[in-house]
N, C-alpha and C positions, 0 to 999 in steps of 0.2 A: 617310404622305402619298403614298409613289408608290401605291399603290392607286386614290388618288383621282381621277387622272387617267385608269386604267383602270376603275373603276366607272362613267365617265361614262356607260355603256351603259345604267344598271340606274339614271338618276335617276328617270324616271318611274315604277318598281314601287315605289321606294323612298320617292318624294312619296305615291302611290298608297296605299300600306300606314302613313303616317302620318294621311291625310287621314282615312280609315276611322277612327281611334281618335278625332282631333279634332274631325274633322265639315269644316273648313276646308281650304283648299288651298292649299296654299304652297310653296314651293322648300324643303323643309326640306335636302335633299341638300345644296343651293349654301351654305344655313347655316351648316352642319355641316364644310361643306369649309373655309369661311371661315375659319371657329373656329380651325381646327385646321393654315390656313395662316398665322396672325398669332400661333399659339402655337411652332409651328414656328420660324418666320421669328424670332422673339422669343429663344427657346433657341438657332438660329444663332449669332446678335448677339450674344449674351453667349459663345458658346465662343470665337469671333473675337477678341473686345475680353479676354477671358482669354489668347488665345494670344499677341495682340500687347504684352500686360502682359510675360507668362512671356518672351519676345525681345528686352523692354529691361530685362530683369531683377528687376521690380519682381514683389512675390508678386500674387496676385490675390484683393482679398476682397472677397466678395459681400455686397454691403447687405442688411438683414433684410428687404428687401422684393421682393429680388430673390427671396430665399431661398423664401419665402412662393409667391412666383408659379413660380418654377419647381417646385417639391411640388403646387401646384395641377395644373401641364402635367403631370406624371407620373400624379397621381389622373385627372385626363380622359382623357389616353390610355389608362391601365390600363384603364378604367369601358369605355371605346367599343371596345378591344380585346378585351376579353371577352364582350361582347355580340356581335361581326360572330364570335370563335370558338366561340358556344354556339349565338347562330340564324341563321346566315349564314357555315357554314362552307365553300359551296360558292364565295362567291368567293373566297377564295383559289385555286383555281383559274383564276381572270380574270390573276392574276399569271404563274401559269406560260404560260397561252397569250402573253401579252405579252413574256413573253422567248423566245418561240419565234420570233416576229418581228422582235423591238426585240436581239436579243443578238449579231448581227454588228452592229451599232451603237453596241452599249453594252461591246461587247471594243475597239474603235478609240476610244471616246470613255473609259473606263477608260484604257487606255494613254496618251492625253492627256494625263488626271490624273497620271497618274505622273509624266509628263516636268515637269510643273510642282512637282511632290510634292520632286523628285530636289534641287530648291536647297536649303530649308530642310535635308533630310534630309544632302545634303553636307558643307553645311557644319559641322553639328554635329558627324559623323562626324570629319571632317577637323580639327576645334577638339579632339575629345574624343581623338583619336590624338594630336594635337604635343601635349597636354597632359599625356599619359601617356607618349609620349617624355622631354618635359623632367623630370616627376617619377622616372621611372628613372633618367637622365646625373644628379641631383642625391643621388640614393640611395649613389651613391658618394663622394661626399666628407661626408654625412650619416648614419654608422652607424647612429649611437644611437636617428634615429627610424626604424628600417628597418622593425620592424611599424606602425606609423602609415601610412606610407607605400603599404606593401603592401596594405593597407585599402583606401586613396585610391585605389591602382592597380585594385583587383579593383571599387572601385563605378566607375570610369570605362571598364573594360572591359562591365561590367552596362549601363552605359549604351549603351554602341555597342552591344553586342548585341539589346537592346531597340528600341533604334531600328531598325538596321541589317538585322534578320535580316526582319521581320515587311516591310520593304520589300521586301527582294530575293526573298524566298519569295513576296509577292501578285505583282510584275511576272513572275517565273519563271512563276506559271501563268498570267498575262496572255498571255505569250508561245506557250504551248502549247496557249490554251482552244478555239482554233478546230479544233483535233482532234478534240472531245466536242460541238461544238455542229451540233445539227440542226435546221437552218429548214427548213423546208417550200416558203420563200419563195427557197432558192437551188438554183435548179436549170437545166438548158436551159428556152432558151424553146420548142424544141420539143415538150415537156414539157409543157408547160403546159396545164391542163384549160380547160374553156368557163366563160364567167362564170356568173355560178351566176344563176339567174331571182331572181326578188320577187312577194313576197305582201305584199298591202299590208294593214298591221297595223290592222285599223279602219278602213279606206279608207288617206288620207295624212292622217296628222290632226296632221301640221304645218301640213296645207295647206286644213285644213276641218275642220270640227268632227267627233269620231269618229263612228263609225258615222251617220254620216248620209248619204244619197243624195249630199250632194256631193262629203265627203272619199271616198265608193269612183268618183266621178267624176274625181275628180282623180288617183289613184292609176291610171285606164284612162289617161289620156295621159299620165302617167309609164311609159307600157310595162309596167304590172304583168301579171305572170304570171299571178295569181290571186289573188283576195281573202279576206283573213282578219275574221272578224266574232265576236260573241258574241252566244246566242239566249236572249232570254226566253219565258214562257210569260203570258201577261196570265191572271186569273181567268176571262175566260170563252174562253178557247182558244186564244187567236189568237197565232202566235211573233214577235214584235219583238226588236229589235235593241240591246241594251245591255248594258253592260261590269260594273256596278255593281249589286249588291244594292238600292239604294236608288237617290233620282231625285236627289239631293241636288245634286252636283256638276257633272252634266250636262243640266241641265232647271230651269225655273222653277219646281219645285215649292212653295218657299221663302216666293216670293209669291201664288201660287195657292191652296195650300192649305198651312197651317205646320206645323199639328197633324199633318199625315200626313206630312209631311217624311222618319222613320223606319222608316215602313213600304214592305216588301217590295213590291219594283215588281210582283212576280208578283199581288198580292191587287187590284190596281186594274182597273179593265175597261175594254177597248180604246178604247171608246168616252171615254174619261177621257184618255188615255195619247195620243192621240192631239191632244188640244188641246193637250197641254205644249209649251213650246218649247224647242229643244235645240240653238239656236245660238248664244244673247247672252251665254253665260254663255263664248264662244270669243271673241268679240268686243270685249262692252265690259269685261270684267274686267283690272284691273289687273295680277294675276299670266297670263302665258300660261304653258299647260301643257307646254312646254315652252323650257328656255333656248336663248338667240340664234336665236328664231322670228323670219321675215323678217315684214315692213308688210303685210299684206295689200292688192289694189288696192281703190278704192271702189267698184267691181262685185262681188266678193268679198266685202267686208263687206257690201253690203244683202245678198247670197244668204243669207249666215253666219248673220244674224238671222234667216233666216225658215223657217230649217231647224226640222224637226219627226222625233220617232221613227219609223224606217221599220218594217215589218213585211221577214218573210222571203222573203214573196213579191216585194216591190219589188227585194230584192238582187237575187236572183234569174234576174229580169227580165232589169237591168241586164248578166249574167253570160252569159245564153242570145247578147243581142243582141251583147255583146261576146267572144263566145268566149272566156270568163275563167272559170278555175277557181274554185272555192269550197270554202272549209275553215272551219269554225266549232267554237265553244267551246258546247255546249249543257249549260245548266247545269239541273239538276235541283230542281223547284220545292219550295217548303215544305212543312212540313207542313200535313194541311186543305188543301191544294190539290187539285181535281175531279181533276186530271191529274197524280199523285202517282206513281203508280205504270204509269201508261202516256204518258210522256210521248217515250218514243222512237216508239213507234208512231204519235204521232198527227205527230209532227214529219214524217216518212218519207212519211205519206200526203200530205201539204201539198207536199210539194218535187216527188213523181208527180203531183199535180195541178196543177205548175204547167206542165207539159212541158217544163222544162230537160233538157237529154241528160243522159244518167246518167255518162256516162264525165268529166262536169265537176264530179260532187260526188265532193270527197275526205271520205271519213265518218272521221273520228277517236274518237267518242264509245266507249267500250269498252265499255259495258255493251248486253246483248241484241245484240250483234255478228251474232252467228246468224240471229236475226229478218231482221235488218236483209240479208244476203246472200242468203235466200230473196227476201226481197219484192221488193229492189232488187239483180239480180246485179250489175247495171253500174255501182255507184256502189266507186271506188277506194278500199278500205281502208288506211286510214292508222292506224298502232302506234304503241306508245312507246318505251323505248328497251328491248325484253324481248330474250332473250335469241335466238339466230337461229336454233333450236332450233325455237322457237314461231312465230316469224317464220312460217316457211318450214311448219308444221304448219297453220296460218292460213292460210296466202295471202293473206299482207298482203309486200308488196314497197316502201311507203315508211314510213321512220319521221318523228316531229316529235319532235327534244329539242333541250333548252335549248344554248344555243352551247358551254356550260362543259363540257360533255361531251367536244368536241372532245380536249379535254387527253390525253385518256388513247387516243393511240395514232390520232390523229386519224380512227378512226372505221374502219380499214383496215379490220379484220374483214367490216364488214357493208359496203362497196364493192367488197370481194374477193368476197361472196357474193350481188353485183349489186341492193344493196338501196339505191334511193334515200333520199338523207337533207333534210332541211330543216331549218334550225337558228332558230331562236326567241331573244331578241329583237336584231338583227343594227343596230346606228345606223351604227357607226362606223366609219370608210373603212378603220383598221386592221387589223381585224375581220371587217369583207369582205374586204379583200386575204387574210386570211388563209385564211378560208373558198374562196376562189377558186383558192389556190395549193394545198389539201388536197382539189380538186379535191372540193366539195361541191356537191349540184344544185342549191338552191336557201335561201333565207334569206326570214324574214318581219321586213318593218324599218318602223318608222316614218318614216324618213330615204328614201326613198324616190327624191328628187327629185335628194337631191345621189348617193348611189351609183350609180343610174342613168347618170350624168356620166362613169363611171369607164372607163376606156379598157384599163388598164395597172392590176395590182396594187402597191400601197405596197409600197418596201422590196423591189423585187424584184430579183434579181443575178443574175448567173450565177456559175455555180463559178468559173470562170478568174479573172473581177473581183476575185470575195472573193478569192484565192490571191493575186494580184498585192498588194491593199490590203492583207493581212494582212503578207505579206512586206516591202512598203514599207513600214508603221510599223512595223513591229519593227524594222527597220535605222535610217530614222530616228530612235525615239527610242532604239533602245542608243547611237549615236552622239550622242544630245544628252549623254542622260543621262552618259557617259563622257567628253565637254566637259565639262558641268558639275564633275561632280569633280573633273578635272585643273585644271578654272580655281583651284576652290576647294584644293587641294593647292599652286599653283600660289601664291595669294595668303599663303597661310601660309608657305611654305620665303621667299618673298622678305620677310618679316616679321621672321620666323627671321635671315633673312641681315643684316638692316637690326640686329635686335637686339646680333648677334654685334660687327658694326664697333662700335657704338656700345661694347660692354664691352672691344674688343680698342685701341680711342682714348683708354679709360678707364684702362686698363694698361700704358700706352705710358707715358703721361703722369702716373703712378705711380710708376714704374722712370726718369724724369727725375728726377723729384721725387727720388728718394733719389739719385739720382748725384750731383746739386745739391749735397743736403745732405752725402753723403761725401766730395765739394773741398774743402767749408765748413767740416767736421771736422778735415780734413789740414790747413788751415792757421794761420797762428800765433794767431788770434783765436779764443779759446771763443766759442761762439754756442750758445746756448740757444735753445729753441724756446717760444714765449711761454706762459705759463703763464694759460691763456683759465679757470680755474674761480673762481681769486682774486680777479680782476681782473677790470675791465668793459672789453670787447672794444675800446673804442676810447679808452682812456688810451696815455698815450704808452709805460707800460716795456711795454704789451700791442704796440703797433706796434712797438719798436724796443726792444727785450729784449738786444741785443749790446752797446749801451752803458754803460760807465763809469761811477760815480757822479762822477767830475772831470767828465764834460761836460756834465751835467745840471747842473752850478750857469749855466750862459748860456743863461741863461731866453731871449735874442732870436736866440740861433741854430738853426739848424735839424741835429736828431739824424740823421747821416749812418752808413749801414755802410762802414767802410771793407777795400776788395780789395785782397788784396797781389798787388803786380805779378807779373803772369806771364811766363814765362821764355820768349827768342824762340822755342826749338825747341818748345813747345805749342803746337799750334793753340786757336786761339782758340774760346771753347766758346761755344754757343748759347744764349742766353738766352730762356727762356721762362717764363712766368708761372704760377705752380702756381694751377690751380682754387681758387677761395676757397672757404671756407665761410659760407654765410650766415649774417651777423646777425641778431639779432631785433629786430621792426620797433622797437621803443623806442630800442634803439642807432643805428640810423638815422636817427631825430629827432633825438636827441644830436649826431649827426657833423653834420647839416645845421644844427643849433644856431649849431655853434659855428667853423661850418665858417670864415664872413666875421671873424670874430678872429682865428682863427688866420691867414688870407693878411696882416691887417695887420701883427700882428709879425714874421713872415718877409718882409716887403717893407720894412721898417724895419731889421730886421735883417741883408738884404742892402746894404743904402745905407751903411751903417757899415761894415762888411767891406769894402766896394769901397773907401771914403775913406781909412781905416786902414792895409788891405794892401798895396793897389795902388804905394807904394816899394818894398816889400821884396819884391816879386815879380820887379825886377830884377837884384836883389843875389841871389835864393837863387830854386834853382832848386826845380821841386814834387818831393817824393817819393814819394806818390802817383800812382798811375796812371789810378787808372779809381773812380770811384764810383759802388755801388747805392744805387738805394731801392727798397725792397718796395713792395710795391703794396697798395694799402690792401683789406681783406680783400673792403670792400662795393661797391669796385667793379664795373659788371658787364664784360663781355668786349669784347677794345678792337675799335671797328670803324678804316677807315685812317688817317683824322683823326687820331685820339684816337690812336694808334701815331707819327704823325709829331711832335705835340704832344709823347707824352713821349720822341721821343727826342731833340728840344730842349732839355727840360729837363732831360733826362741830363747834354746836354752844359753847361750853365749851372752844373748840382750841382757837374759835376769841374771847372769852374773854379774855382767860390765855395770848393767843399774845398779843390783846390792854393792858394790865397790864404790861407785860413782856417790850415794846417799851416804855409806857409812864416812867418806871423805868429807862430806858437807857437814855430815851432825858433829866429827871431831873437829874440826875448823870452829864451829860455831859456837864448842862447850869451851 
C-alpha cells in the first residue's frame, strides 16, 4: 500500500492500459487502490484488537471467518504482487525516488514511532526483569525445583532479548541513518538549479479535452514550454492528432458509426475524421479522465463539446504564433497503409510546408533520423535514454525518458556531459520538487496548471536545518525514551517496596502470635489450640478449647479464658489480635443463625450472676485479675468503634468472672 500513494503519477497509463483490454473507461487504479485500502485497513484492525487481547492477557482467537478473509488478503496481495513484479517491474523504482525525497521525513517521523513504541516495550522489559529477579531471590530457599526454574529464567531472559534487542538495534540506526541518506532535496539554497520548464502532455487535458486545439490552448497560458502531442496518419494522408489506436474513448464514434468502433483510426479518411467529435466524451461522461479534475466554467464546457480532431498542421500553427516548442509521439501506421513505409518522410515534408521555424520542432522519432537531419537540419534532435557514447556520435544533446530513470544516479552522467534531459510523465508536486532539486531542464505533465503554481521545491532543507532537527530529536527522544523506563522501573521497585511491608507486617505479627502463645504455655493453664478438622469451626470446644469439662455443665454462663495475674515488676504486654482465618461461607450462616440465641442466654445468664453474687462480692475479694476472650475467628478487623466496644466488654467480662469465682470459692469454703 505505500506504493500506492506513489503510483498516483502512473493512474492514467494504468486506466489507459486497462481501458484498451475492456473497451470502457474507468478509474480502475482508484479501484484497485480501494480494495486494497479496506483490506489493509481490515488486517490493521484485527493485529490491533489481537494485540490489545495479548495486553489483558486473554489469548487471541480468530473466528473462521476471520480466518477465511485474511487467507483471501494474503492470495490478493500475493496475485497483485506478482503481476506489478513480472510486468511492472519498473515501478518499483517510484519507491526509491520517494525515499529520496520523503526519508529526512520518514527518519524524524520513524523516531516518533519509537518514542511511542518505547511504553509498551518498557514496560514489559521492566515486568520481564522484577520477574526474573524474584524467581532468582526465590531459587534459594527452593532447591529442589532449581532446574524448573532455570528454565522459567532462560525463557524470560528469551523474552527480554526478543523484545529488547530488535528495539534498541532499529532506534540505534534510527539514530545514525541521516549519515547514509542522500536527498537531493537538502542542500544550499544557492545551489539550487532553475525550475525545470513544461511540456504540456496533450495540451492540459485536465483542463480540455486532450489533444484538441483547446487543451494545447490552455496549456500556452499555463506558461508551457512546449507542447507534447501524438500523430496519426488518416488513409488518405493527412497527420492528425490522437493518442489511441482506435476512436473509441475520445471521439463519438460509438454513435456515429458502431461497427467501425474497432478499427484503426489510420484506415478512416480525413474527410470522416474530421466530423467526429472529440469533446463530449470530456464533458458529459460520468467518469472524468482524470481524479479530483476541477468543475469546468460554463464557457469551457460549451468550448469542450465542440471540439473536433485537430490535424498537424493546426498544432502547428498554434506553436509558430506562440513561440512554443513541439515534440510529438509519431506512430507508425498499419499494415496496407498507402504510407507504410514512408510515413516519416511525408510527416517532415508537412511540418516544412507549414513554415514553422525549425529550431521549434524537437524530432524524437528514431527511425530514418538520417533523412530527417539532411532534409531538416534545424529541427532539435531529441534520443532516448542511449548511452552518451551515441548521444554525442549523433548530435543529439536532449534526451526524453520516463521520470523512473531518475533513480539511478539522478541522471549526473549525461548533465556532466551537458546533455539536456526532459522527464516523462511528471503530475505530482513531489516529483517535480524532486526533478527541480536534481536540477533537470524540463518535465512533460499533465498537471500543468497546479506545478506551474510552484514557487519553492516540496521538502526542501538546508543541511544546517536537517543537522539541527536531526540532533534535536535524537536528544529529545533518548531523553523521553529514558523517562519512560525510569518511570516504568520506577513503578515496579515501589510495588516491590509496597509488597515487601506488606510480608515484613505479615511476620511481625507472626512472631507476636508465637510470643502470645509461649506466655500462654509458661503458665499454669494448658491451652490447646482448637482442633478446627473435627470440629465445625464455630461450636463452642472449637471457640473456647482451654475450658474444663466442670464448666461446661452451666449451659447459662458464658465460657471465659481465665489469665493468671501478672506480677507488678512485668510490664504489661500488648494485646493484639491474631489475623483470623477465614471461615467458610456456610459457617457464617450458622454463626449468624444462631447468633440472636446465643445473646439471650448470656443476658439471662448475666441477670442471675449479678442477683446471686452481688453478697458475696463484699465478703470475698476476686482472685482474678484480668479476663480474655478471643475474638471470634470471622470477625473482620476492628475499626475505633468496635475497639472501644470491646474494651467495654472487657471490662464487664472481668467483673461478671470476679463475681462468678468469688461465688464458687464461697460455695466451696
Amino acid at each position: 500500500m505505500s506504493q500506492g500513494g506513489e503510483l498516483r503519477d502512473d493512474f492514467f497509463s494504468f486506466d489507459w492500459v486497462i481501458s484498451l483490454g475492456t473497451g470502457y473507461w474507468f478509474f480502475w487504479s482508484i479501484v484497485l487502490l480501494s480494495l486494497f485500502g479496506i483490506l489493509a485497513a481490515y488486517c490493521t484492525l484485527l493485529v490491533v484488537l489481537a494485540f490489545l487481547l495479548v495486553w489483558e492477557g486473554y489469548e487471541p482467537n480468530l473466528h473462521w471467518c476471520h480466518k477465511i478473509l485474511v487467507l483471501l488478503v494474503i492470495l490478493i496481495c500475493s496475485f497483485f504482487l506478482w503481476i506489478l513484479c513480472k510486468y511492472w517491474q519498473e515501478r518499483w523504482l517510484t519507491a526509491g525516488l520517494s525515499l529520496q525525497i520523503f526519508a529526512p521525513y520518514v527518519h524524524l517521523s520513524s523516531i516518533t514511532v519509537m518514542v511511542i513504541l518505547s511504553w509498551p516495550v518498557g514496560f514489559y522489559l521492566i515486568h520481564l526483569e522484577e520477574e526474573a529477579r524474584i524467581r532468582r531471590y526465590k531459587m534459594t530457599y527452593y532447591d529442589r525445583e532449581r532446574t524448573k526454574r532455570c528454565n522459567i529464567l532462560t525463557k524470560l531472559r528469551a523474552l527480554q532479548v526478543a523484545i529488547g534487542l530488535p528495539f534498541f538495534l532499529i532506534l540505534l540506526c534510527l539514530y545514525v541513518t541521516p549519515l547514509g541518506i542522500h536527498s537531493p532535496c537538502i542542500q544550499e539554497e544557492g545551489k539550487l538549479g532553475p525550475k525545470p520548464d513544461f511540456f504540456g502532455h496533450r495540451g492540459a487535458p485536465m483542463l480540455g479535452p486532450e489533444n484538441t486545439m483547446m487543451s494545447f490552448e490552455k496549456a500556452v497560458e499555463q506558461g508551457a514550454y512546449g507542447l507534447e502531442s501524438d500523430v496519426q496518419l488518416s488513409y488518405d494522408q493527412v497527420p492528425f492528432l490522437m493518442h489511441d489506436n482506435d476512436l473509441r474513448r475520445t471521439t463519438n464514434i460509438r454513435e456515429v458509426l458502431p461497427n467501425a468502433s474497432f478499427t484503426h483510426a489510420s484506415f478512416f479518411q480525413w474527410s470522416f475524421l474530421s466530423t467526429l467529435n472529440a469533446g463530449k466524451w470530456f464533458v458529459q461522461s460520468r467518469l472524468k479522465p482524470f481524479y479530483k479534475m476541477k468543475p469546468l466554467s460554463k464557457a469551457d464546457r460549451e468550448k469542450a463539446e465542440n471540439q473536433t480532431i485537430p490535424k498537424l498542421t493546426d498544432l502547428l500553427e498554434l506553436a509558430q504564433k506562440e513561440k512554443k516548442f513541439v515534440i510529438f509521439d509519431l506512430n507508425a501506421p498499419p499494415q496496407k497503409h498507402p504510407l507504410r513505409n514512408t510515413y516519416i518522410r511525408h510527416v517532415v515534408s508537412v511540418i516544412l510546408d507549414s513554415k514553422i521555424e525549425q529550431h521549434l520542432i524537437l524530432w524524437l522519432p528514431n527511425f530514418d533520423r538520417q533523412y530527417v537531419r539532411n532534409a531538416a537540419p534545424g529541427f532539435q534532435q531529441v534520443g532516448r535514454l542511449f548511452s552518451i557514447e551515441r548521444l554525442t556520435k549523433e548530435n543529439i544533446s536532449r534526451i526524453n525518458v520516463d521520470y523512473k530513470r531518475l533513480f539511478h544516479n539522478g541522471l549526473s552522467d549525461y548533465k556532466a556531459a551537458n546533455i539536456k534531459i526532459n522527464l516523462y510523465i511528471v503530475n505530482e508536486p513531489w516529483l517535480y520538487s524532486l526533478a527541480w532539486c536534481c536540477r533537470i531542464h524540463s518535465v512533460t505533465t499533465d498537471n500543468i496548471h497546479i506545478l506551474s503554481q510552484l514557487n519553492q521545491p516540496y521538502f526542501f532543507m538546508t543541511p544546517g536545518y536537517y543537522m539541527f532537527m536531526w540532533l534535536f530529536m535524537d536528544s529529545v527522544s533518548a531523553v523521553l525514551i529514558i523517562t519512560i523506563f525510569y518511570f516504568h522501573w520506577w513503578r515496579e521497585h515501589k510495588k516491590e517496596m509496597f509488597d515487601n511491608a506488606s510480608i515484613h507486617t505479615d511476620s511481625q505479627s507472626i512472631s507476636l502470635q508465637k510470643r502470645e502463645l509461649g506466655s500462654q504455655e509458661s503458665s499454669n493453664l494448658s491451652i490447646k489450640p482448637p482442633f478446627r478438622v473435627m470440629e465445625s469451626p464455630w461450636t463452642l470446644a472449637a471457640l473456647y478449647p482451654a475450658l474444663t469439662k466442670s464448666t461446661k455443665k452451666h449451659p447459662h454462663s458464658r465460657h471465659l479464658l481465665v489469665v493468671p495475674k501478672k506480677k507488678a515488676s512485668e510490664p504489661e504486654q500488648v494485646k493484639e489480635a491474631i489475623k483470623p482465618l477465614m471461615p467458610h461461607e456456610d459457617a457464617v450462616r450458622q454463626l449468624a443463625s444462631t447468633k440472636k440465641s446465643f445473646e439471650t442466654i448470656w443476658d439471662a445468664a448475666r441477670e442471675d450472676t449479678f442477683q446471686t453474687a452481688l453478697p458475696s462480692l463484699k465478703m470475698n475479694k476476686p482472685t482474678v485479675s484480668s479476663v480474655e476472650i478471643s475474638q471470634s475467628e470471622t470477625e473482620p478487623e476492628n475499626t475505633p468503634n468496635s475497639k472501644s466496644s470491646q474494651e467495654s466488654s472487657l471490662i464487664m467480662f472481668s467483673i461478671t468472672s470476679s463475681i462468678f469465682s468469688s461465688e464458687l470459692l464461697s460455695k466451696k469454703n
